[in-house]
C-alpha positions in Angstrom: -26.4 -28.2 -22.0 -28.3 -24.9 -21.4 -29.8 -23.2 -23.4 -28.3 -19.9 -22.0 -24.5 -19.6 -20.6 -25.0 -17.5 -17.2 -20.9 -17.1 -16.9 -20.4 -15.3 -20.4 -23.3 -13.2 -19.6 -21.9 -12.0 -16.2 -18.6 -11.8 -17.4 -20.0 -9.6 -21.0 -17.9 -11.9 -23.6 -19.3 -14.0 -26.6 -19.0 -17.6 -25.8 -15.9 -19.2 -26.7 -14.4 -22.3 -29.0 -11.8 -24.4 -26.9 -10.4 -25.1 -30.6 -9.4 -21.2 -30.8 -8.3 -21.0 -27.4 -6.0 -23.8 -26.9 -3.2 -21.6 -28.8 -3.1 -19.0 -26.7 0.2 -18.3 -24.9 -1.8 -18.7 -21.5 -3.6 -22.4 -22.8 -2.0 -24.6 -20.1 -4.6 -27.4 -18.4 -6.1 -24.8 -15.7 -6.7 -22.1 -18.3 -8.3 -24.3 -20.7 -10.8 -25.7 -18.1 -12.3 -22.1 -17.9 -12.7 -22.2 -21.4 -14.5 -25.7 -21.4 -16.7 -23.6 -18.4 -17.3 -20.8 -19.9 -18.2 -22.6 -23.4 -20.3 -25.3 -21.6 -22.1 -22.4 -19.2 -23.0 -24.7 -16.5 -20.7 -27.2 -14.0 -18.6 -30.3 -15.8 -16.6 -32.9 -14.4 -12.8 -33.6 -15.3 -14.1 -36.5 -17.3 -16.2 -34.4 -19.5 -13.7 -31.7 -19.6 -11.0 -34.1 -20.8 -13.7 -35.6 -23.3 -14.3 -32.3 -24.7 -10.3 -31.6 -24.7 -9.8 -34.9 -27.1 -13.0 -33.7 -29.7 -10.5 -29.8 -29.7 -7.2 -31.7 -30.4 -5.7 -31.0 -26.9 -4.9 -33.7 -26.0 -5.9 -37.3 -25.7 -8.7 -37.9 -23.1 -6.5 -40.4 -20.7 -3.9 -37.6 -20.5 -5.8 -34.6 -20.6 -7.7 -35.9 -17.1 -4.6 -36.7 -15.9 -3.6 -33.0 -16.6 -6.6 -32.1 -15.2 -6.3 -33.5 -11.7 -2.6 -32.2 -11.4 -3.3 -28.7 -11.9 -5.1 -28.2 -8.6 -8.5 -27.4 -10.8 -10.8 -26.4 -7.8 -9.0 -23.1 -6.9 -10.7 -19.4 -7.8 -12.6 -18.5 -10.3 -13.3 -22.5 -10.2 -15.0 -24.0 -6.9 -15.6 -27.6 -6.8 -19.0 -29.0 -6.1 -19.0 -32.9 -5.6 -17.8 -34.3 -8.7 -18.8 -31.1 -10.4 -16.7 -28.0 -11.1 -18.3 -24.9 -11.7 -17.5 -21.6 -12.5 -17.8 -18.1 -10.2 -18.1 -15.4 -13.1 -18.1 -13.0 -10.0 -14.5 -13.8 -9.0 -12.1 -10.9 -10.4 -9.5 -13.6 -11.0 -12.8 -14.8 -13.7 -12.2 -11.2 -15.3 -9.0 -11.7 -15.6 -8.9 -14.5 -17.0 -10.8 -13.9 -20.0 -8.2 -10.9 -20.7 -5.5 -13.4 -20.6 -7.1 -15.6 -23.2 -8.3 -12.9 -25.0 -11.8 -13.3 -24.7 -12.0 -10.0 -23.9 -10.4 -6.5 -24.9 -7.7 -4.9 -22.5 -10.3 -2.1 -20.4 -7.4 0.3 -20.9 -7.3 2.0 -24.3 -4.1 1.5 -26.5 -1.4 4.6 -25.4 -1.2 6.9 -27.5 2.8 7.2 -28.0 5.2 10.2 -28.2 6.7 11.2 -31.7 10.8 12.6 -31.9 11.0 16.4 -31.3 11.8 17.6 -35.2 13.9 20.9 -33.4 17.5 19.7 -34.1 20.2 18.6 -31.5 21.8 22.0 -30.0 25.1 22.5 -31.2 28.6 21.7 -29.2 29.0 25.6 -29.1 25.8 27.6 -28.6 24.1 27.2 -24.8 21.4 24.6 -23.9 18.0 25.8 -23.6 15.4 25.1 -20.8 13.6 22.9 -23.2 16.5 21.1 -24.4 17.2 19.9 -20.0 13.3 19.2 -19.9 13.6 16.8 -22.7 16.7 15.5 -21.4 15.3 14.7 -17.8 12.1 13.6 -19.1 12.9 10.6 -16.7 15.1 12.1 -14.0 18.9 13.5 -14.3 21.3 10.6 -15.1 22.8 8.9 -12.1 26.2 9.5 -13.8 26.1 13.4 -13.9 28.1 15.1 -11.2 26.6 18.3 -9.1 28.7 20.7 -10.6 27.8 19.0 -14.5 23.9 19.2 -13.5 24.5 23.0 -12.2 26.4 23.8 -15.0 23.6 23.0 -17.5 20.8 24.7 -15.4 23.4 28.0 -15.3 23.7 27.9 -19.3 20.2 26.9 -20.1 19.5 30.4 -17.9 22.2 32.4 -19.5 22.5 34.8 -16.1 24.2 33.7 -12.2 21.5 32.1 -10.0 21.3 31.9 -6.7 21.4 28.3 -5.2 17.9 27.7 -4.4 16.2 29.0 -7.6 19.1 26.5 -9.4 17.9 23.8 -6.8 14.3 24.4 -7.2 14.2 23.8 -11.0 16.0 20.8 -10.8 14.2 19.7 -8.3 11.4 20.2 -10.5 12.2 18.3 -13.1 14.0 15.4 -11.3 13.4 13.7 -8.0 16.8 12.3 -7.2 20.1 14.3 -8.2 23.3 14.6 -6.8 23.1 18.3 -6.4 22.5 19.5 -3.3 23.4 23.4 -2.0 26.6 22.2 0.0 27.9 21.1 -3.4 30.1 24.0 -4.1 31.9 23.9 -0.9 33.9 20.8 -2.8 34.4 22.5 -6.0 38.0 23.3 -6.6 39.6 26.8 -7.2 39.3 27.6 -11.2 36.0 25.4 -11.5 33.7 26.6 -14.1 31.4 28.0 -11.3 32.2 30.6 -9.0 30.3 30.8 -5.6 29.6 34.6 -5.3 29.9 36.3 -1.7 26.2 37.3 -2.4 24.7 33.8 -2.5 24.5 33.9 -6.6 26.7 30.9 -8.5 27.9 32.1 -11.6 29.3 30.1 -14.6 32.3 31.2 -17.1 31.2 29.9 -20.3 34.6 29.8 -21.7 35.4 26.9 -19.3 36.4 23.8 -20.7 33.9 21.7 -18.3 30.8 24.3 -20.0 31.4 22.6 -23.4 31.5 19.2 -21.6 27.8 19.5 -20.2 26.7 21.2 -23.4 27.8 17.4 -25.2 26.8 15.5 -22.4 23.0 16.8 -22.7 23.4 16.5 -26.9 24.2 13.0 -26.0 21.4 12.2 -23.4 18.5 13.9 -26.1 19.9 11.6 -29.1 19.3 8.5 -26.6 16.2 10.3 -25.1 14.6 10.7 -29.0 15.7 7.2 -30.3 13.5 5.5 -27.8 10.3 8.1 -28.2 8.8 6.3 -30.0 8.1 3.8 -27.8 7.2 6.1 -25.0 3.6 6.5 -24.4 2.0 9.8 -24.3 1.9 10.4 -20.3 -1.3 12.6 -20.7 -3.1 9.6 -22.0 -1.9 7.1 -19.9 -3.1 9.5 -16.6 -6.2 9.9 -18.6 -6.6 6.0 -18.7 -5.3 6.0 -14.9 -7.9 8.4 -13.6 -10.5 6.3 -15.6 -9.6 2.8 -14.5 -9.8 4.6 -10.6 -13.0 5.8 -11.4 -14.9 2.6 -12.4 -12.9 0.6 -9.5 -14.9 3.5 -7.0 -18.2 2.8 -8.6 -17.7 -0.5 -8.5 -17.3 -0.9 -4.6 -19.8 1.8 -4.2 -22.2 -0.4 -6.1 -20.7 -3.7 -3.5 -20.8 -1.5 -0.8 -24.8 -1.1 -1.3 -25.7 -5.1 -1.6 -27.1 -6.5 1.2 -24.8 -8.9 2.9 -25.9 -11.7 5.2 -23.5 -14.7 7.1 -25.6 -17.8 7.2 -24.4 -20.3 10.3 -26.4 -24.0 10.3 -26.4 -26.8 12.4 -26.1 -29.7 12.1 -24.5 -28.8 9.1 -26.0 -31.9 7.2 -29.4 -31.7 8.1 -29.9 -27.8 9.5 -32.2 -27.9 12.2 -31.1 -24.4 13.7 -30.5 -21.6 11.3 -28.5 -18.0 12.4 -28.2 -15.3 10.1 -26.3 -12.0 10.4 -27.3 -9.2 8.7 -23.7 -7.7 8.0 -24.6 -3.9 7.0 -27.0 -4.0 9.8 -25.2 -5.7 12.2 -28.6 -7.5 13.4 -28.9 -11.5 14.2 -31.3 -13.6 14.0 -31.8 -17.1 14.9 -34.6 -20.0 13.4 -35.1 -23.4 14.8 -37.3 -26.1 14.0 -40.1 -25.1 11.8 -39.0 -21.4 12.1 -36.2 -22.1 9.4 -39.0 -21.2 6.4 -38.6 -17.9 7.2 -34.8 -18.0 7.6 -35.1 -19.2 3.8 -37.4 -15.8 3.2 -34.9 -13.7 4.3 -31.9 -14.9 2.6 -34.4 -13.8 -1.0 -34.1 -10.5 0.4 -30.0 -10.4 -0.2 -27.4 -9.8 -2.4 -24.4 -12.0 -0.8 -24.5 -14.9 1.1 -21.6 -15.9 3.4 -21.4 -19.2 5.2 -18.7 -22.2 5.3 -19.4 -24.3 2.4 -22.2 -22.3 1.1 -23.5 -23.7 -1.7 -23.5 -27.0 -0.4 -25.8 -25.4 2.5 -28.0 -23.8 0.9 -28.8 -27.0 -1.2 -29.7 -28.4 1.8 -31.8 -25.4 2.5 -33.4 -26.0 -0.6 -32.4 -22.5 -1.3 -31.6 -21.3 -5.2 -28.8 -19.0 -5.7 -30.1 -17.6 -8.5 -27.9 -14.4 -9.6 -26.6 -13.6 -5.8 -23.1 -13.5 -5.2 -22.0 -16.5 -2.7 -19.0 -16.0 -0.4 -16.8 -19.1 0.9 -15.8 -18.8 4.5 -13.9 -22.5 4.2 -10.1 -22.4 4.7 -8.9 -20.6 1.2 -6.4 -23.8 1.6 -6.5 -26.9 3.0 -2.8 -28.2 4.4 0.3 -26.3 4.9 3.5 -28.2 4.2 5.7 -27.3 7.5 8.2 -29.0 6.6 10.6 -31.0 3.7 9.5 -34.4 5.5 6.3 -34.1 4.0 4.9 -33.0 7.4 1.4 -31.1 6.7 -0.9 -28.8 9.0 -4.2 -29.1 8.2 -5.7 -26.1 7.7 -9.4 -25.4 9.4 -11.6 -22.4 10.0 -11.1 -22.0 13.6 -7.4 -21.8 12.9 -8.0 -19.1 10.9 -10.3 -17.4 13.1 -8.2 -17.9 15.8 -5.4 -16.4 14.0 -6.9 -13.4 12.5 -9.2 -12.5 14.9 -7.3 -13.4 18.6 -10.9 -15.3 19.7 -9.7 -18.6 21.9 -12.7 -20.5 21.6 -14.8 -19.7 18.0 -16.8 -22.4 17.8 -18.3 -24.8 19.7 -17.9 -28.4 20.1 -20.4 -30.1 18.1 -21.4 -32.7 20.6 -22.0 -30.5 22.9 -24.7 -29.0 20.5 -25.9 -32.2 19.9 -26.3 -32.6 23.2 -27.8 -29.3 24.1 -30.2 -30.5 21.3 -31.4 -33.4 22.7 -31.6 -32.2 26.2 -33.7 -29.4 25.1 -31.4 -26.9 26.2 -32.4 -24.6 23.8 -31.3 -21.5 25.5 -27.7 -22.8 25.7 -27.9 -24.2 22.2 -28.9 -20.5 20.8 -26.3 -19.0 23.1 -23.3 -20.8 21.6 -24.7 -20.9 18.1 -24.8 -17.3 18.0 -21.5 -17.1 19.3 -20.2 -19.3 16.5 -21.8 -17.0 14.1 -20.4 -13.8 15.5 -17.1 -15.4 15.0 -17.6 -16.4 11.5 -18.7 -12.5 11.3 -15.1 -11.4 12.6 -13.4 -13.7 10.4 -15.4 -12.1 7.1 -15.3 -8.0 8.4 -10.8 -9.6 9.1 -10.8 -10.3 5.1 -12.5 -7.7 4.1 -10.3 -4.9 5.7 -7.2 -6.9 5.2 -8.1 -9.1 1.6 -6.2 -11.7 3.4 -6.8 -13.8 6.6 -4.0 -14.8 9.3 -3.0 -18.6 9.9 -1.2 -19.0 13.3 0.3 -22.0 14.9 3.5 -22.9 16.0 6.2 -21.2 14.1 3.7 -20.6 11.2 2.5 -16.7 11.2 1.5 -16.3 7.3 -1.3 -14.7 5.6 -3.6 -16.8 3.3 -5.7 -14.3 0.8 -9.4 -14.1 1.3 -11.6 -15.3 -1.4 -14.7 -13.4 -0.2 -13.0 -10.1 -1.1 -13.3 -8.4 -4.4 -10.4 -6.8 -5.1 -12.2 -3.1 -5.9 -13.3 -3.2 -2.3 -11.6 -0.9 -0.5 -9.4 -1.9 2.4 -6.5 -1.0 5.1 -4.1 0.2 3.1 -6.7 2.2 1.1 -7.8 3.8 4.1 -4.1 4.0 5.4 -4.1 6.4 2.0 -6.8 8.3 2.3 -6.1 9.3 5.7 -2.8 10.6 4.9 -4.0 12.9 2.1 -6.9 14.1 4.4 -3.5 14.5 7.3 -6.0 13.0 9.7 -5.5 9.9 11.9 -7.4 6.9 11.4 -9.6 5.5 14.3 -8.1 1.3 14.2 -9.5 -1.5 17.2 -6.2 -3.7 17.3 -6.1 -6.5 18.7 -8.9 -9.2 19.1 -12.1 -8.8 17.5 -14.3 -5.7 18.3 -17.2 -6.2 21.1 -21.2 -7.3 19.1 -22.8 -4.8 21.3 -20.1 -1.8 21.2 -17.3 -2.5 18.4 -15.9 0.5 18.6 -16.2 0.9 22.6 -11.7 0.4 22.5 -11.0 2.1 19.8 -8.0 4.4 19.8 -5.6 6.6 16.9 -3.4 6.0 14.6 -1.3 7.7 12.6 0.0 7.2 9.0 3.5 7.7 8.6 5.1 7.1 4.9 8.6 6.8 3.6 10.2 9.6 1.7 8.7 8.7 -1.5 5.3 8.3 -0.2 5.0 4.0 -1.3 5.2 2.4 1.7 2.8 3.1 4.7 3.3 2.1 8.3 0.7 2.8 11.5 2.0 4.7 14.4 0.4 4.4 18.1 0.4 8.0 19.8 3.4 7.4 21.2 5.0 7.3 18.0 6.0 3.5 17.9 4.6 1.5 15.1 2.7 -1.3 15.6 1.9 -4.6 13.7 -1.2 -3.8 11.0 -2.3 -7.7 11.2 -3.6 -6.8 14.5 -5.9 -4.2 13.3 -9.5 -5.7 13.5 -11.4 -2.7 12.4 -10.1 1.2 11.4 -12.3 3.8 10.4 -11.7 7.5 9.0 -12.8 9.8 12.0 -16.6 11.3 11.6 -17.5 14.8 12.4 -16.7 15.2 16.2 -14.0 13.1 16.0 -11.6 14.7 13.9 -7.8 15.7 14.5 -4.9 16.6 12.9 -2.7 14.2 11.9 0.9 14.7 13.2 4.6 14.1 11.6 6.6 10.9 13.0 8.8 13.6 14.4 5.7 15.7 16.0 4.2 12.8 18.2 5.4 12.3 21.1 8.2 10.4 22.3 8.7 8.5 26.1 
């Protein structure tokens, strides 16, 4: 065992005891193996882990393996390494873990909550007060309220005739969704308890039966509103928290942002005797054969992250120590894809993906025609298509890290598959998609198969953002005004000085 544990260091917990653990309401076989991880601090197999299940009173060791293999064990934060199974305390899915087994306090403090107003309820027959509706449509006007109740109660709470935009306005203020609207009163009957004056004004006669209605409707609505306070949290403090939590998500992928990034591409993949590496920030590649791979070894000290299709099996055969960088798994995220009840699977490979996500028809090469260019000494042809492998593998990474997910194509199958490269505090298209429409500017997208090595940005074009009416869902928009499908987008920028423009309305671009 080691004498340190690297994975409760990274992750800044104490170590844990699989004894305390295994009754949390989260303790099924999966969860529990983190624990044994985290507790151990270094790689375990199942049998091990089912051993050390037995000595915690889990379970029995014949059944707790069992458990073990049917849980799918080798999926994030676990990667499987031969017979080993290991830990990636870098995985945010790690992070969250340890919150759901309690091996860590919530990052969020506990919300403050909101105690009953002491004033007392307004009486049947004295007018509601501004504060009393603000209270009452704390959360929005009630679905059941009529126009002409909602208009009544902003007329009283006023205690003077309004004209219909200023009574709009203020509800429109407090709630986002009401029946009123300004045609309302053109559906009010003659002798309703508001009058449409010739002048624009609405005016209400208190003595109107409908008056005292409203005035018990919103005594009602604050006795319901005031039972459940105090379970409210104090929406101050839970913005505070918000604009916290947003804040140390920034940092954080300003602080991934900055780490040195490289794709590493071998073959053979066994026994490397040709190394590529692609500097990702720098967009610079370099290729090592024979005895020039020492140096490819040198410059992978240099980074931060290292990419590559079954990485850390590569870079033992590199003879390469991972030390404290981040690794990043190019491999398919899955392996099969049932297609169908029969039990009929798809098998799942990189150049699926790559041909999927990234619209490139031939990614990688045939490996015995490498072999061959090998042993011919073609080695102008063998660097030519190794490259070319490795700029595909590039596409497929810069794909999942503007998209967090990668695209699986063939047949009738069009799905996404979620990236495991991607932190999740990295920003990405629909973050971008976001900021654009605050900034009312148009993003600068390449859509369609993967940008150029030389020139990626050499077909760029616009897009706009459009939203719906309450601003959650965002949609792209060519210039034309049709929308088009985001999955396509291989690379979207926000525009630089020089390139700026405003950002048009769906109903301002132009139409055909």
């Amino acid at each position: 065992m080691s004498t340190t544990n690297p994975y409760c260091e990274t992750l800044g917990i104490q170590v844990p005891r699989l004894e305390a653990a295994r009754h949390s309401a989260d303790a099924n076989s999966y969860a529990l193996l983190i624990v044994a991880l985290l507790e151990r601090g270094e790689p375990i197999t199942l049998e091990d882990a089912a051993k050390r299940f037995e000595e915690a009173g889990v379970a029995p060791a014949d059944r707790a393996l069992a458990s073990l293999r049917r849980c799918r064990p080798a999926r994030a934060p676990i990667y499987r390494d031969g017979s080993l199974y290991a830990l990636d305390p870098y995985d945010h899915e790690a992070d969250l873990w340890a919150f759901r087994l309690g091996l860590r306090p919530p990052k969020g403090a506990r919300p403050q909550l909101v105690r009953p107003d002491p004033r007392p309820l307004p009486r049947p027959d004295e007018p509601v007060s501004v504060a009393d509706l603000d209270e009452a449509w704390r959360d929005g006007v009630p679905n059941g309220w009529s126009a002409q109740r909602i208009a009544i109660c902003v007329l009283d709470a006023h205690g003077r005739p309004m004209r219909a935009d200023e009574l709009l306005a203020f509800v429109a203020a407090l709630s986002r969704w009401t029946q009123l609207s300004a045609d309302s009163a053109r559906y009010w009957r003659r002798g309703a308890a508001i009058h449409p004056r010739d002048d624009g004004f609405w005016e209400l006669d208190r003595d109107h039966e409908a008056v005292r209605s409203a005035r018990q409707a919103v005594r009602e609505r604050l006795a319901v509103v005031r039972r459940w306070a105090h379970l409210r949290p104090d929406p101050t403090v839970l913005e505070a928290t918000r604009q916290r939590l947003e804040q140390e998500r920034e940092a954080h992928a300003e602080a991934l942002a900055r780490m040195r990034r490289v794709l590493v591409h071998a073959f053979p993949p066994t026994e490397p005797e040709a190394i590529v590496l692609v500097d990702v920030g720098r967009r610079e590649i370099s290729t090592f054969l024979g005895g020039d791979t020492a140096r490819a070894r040198e410059k992978l000290a240099e980074c931060d992250i290292i990419a590559a299709v079954d990485v850390r099996a590569l870079l033992r055969r590199l003879d390469v120590e991972p030390g404290e960088r981040r690794l990043a798994e190019l491999g398919p995220p899955q392996k099969t894809r049932q297609l169908n009840q029969r039990g009929r699977t798809l098998r799942v490979t990189t150049r699926l993906l790559i041909q999927g996500s990234c619209g490139i028809g031939r990614p990688l090469g045939d490996e015995q025609v490498l072999r061959g260019y090998l042993r011919d000494g073609a080695h102008a042809k063998f660097r030519r298509r190794l490259e070319s492998d490795a700029k595909a593998l590039f596409a497929l990474y810069q794909y999942g890290r503007l998209h967090g997910v990668v695209r699986l194509r063939w047949g009738f199958v069009d799905e996404m598959i979620p990236a495991p490269w991607v932190h999740r505090d990295e920003p990405k298209l629909y973050d971008l998609m976001k900021r654009a429409r605050e900034l009312q500017v148009p993003l600068e997208v390449v859509v369609g198969s993967a940008p150029g090595w030389v020139d990626p940005w050499s077909r760029v074009r616009r897009a706009y953002v459009a939203s719906d009416e309450r601003g959650w869902r965002l949609w792209l928009l060519d210039e034309q005004g049709y929308p088009f499908d985001e999955a396509l987008v291989q690379a979207a920028r926000l525009p630089g000085p020089g390139r700026g423009g405003i950002m048009r309305t769906p109903s301002q671009l132009p139409r055909p």
